[in-house]
C-alpha positions as CSV (number, residue, x, y, z in Angstrom):
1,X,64.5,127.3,115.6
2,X,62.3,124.9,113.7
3,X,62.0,123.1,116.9
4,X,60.3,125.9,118.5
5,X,57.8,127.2,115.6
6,X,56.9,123.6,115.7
7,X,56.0,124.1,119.2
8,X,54.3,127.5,118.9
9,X,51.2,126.4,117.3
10,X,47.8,128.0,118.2
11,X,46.4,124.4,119.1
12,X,49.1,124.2,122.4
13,X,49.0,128.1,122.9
14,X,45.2,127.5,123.2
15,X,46.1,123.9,125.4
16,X,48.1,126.1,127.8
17,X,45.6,129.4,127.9
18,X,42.7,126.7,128.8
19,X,45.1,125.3,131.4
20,X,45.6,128.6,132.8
21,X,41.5,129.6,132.5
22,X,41.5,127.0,135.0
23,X,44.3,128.2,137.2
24,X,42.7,131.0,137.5
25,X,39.0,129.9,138.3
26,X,40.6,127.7,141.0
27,X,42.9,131.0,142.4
28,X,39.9,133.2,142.3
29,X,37.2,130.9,143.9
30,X,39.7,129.9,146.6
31,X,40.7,133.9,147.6
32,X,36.8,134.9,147.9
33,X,35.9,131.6,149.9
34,X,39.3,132.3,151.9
35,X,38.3,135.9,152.3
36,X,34.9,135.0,153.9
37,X,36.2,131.9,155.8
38,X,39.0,134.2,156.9
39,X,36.7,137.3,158.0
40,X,34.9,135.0,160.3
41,X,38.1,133.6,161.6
42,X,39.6,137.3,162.4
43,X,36.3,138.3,164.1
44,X,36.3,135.0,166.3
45,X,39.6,136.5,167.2
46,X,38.8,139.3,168.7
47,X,35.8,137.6,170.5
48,X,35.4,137.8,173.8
49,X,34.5,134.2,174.4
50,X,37.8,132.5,175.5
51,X,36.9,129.5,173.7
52,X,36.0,131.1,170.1
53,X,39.4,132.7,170.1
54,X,41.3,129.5,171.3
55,X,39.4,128.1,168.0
56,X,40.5,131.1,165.9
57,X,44.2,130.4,166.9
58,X,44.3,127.3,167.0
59,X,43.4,127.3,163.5
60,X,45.4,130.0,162.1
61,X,48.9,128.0,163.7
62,X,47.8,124.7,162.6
63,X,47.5,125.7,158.8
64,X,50.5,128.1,158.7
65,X,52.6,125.4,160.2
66,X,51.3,122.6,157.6
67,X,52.4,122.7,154.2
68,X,49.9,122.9,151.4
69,X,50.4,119.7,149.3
70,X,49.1,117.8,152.7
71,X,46.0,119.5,152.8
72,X,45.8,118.9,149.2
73,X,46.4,115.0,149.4
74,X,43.7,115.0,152.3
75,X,40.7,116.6,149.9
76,X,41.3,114.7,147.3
77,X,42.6,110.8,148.6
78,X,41.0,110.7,152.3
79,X,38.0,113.4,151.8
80,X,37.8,111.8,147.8
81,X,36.3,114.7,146.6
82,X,36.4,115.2,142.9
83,X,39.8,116.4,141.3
84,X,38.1,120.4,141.4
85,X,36.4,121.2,144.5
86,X,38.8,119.0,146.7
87,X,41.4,122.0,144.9
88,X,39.3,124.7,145.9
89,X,38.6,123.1,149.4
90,X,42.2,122.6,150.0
91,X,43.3,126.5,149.1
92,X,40.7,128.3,150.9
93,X,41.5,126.5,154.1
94,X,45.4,127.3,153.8
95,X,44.9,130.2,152.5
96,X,41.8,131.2,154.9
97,X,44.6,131.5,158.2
98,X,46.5,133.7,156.0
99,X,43.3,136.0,154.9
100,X,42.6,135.5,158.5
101,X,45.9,138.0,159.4
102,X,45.0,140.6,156.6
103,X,41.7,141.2,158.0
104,X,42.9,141.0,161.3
105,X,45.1,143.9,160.9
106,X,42.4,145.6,158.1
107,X,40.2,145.6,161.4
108,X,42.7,147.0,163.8
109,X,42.7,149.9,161.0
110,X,39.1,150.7,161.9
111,X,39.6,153.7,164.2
112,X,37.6,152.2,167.4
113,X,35.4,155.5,167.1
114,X,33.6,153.5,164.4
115,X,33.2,150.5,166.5
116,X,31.7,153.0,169.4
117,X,29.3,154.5,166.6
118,X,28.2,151.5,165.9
119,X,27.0,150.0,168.9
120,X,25.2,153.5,169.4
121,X,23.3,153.2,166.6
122,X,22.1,149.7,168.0
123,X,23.5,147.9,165.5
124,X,24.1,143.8,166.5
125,X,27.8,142.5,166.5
126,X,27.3,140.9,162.8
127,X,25.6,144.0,161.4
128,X,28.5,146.2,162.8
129,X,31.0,144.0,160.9
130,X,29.2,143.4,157.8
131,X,27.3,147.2,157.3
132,X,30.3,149.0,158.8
133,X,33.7,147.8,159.6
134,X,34.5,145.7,157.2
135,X,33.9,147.4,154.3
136,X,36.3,150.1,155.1
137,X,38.5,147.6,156.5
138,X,38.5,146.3,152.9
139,X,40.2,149.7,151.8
140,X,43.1,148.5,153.7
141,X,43.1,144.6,152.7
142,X,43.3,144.9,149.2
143,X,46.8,145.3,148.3
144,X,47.5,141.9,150.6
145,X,44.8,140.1,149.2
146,X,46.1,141.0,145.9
147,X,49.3,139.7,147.2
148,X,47.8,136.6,148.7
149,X,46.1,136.2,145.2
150,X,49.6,136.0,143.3
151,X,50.5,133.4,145.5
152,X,47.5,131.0,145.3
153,X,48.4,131.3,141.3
154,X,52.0,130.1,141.8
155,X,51.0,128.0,144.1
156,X,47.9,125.7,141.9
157,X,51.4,123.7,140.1
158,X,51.2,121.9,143.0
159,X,47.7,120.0,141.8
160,X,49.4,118.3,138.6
161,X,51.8,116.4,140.8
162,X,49.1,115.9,143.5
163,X,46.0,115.0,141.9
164,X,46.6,115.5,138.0
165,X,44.5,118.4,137.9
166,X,45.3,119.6,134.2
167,X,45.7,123.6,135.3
168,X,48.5,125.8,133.5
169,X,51.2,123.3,134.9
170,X,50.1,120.1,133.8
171,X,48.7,121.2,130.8
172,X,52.6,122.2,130.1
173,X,53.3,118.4,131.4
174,X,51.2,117.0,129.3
175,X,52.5,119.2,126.1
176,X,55.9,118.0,127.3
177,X,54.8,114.3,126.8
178,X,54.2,114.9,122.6
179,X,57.8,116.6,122.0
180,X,61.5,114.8,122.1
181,X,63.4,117.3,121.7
182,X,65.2,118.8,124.4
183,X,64.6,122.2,123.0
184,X,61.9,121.8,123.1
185,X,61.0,120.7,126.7
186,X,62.7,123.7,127.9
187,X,60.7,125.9,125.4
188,X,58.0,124.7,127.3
189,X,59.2,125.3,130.6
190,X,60.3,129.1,129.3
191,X,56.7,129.7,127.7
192,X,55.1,127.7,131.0
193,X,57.6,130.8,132.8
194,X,56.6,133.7,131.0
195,X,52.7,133.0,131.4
196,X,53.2,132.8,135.2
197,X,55.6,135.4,135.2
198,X,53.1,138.2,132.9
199,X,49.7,136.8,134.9
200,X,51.6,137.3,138.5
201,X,53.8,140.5,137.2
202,X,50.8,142.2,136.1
203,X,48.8,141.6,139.6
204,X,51.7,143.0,141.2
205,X,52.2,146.1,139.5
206,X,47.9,146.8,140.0
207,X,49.0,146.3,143.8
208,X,51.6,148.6,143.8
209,X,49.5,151.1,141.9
210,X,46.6,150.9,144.4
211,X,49.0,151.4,147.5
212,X,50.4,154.3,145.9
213,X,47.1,155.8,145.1
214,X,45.9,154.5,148.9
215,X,49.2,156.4,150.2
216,X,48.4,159.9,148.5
217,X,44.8,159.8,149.6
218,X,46.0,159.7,152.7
């Protein structure tokens, strides 16, 4: 037990909190790039051009069927970007072909009426997206997004190992490094769990809330 107050100290409760501030920023800058980066992706999609939505597929399959750590190592070592925005770079286009599905199917939600309306109004193909669909396409999106959002934060323990990014999980690395003890190390791991576990838990419960609330408005 002494072990583990020596661990719990405000100084490496503060480390790890820091660590995950910076999960976080990197999760939450990577889901709104993805989400715009994603939008235009869906709406290339359901182009009528040929080639736009051979572009749109083609992405969508080549990062689904790529894991993340490569697109990681390829920011950061071949596109040497520094340690932060090659992290950023790297989600949002993994996590932009995912996006790219939600708002795919937040479109098809649209009744076409809307789509009909308008092109009566005389409103251009971007204005239609941006003024009308999309926003009430969004209705639809969120609890995925939400979902996609959880992910991205599981998924940043990844950067440690890759390029020594020091978010939540390599903050807990580095903690690891100052203690001997081995009940301490899987203190670590257990608190490293438990942050993850109430940051993710928490998100989930707020999704399942909002599709409840989006059910009985329907």
């Amino acid at each position: 037990m002494s072990d583990i107050m020596a661990l719990l100290t405000w100084t490496n409760l503060r480390f790890l909190l820091e660590g995950l501030g910076l999960t976080l920023v990197i999760s939450a800058l990577s889901i709104a790039c993805s989400v715009v980066l994603g939008a235009v992706i869906s709406i290339m999609r359901g182009s009528r051009l040929r080639v736009m939505r051979g572009i749109s597929i083609a992405y969508v399959e080549l990062f689904k069927n790529t894991p993340l750590l490569l697109w990681i190592m390829f920011t950061f070592f071949v596109a040497q970007l520094p340690p932060l925005p090659a992290a950023v770079v790297a989600f949002t286009l993994f996590t932009a072909a995912s996006v790219a599905e939600i708002v795919r199917g937040g479109l098809a939600s649209v009744p076409a009426g809307q789509y009909e309306a308008a092109r009566s109004q005389g409103f251009s193909a971007p204005q239609m997206y941006v003024l009308v669909i999309l926003p009430q396409a969004l209705r639809n999106m969120v609890p995925a997004l939400l979902s996609q959002f959880v992910t991205t934060i599981k998924d940043t323990s990844y950067l440690w190992g890759a390029m020594a990014l020091q978010e939540l999980m390599g903050r807990g690395m580095i903690l690891m490094n100052s203690f001997n003890s081995t009940v301490q190390i899987f203190a670590i791991f257990g608190l490293l769990a438990l942050i993850y576990f109430a940051v993710c838990f928490t998100l989930s419960q707020f999704v399942r809330a909002y599709q409840k609330r989006l059910t009985g408005a329907r």
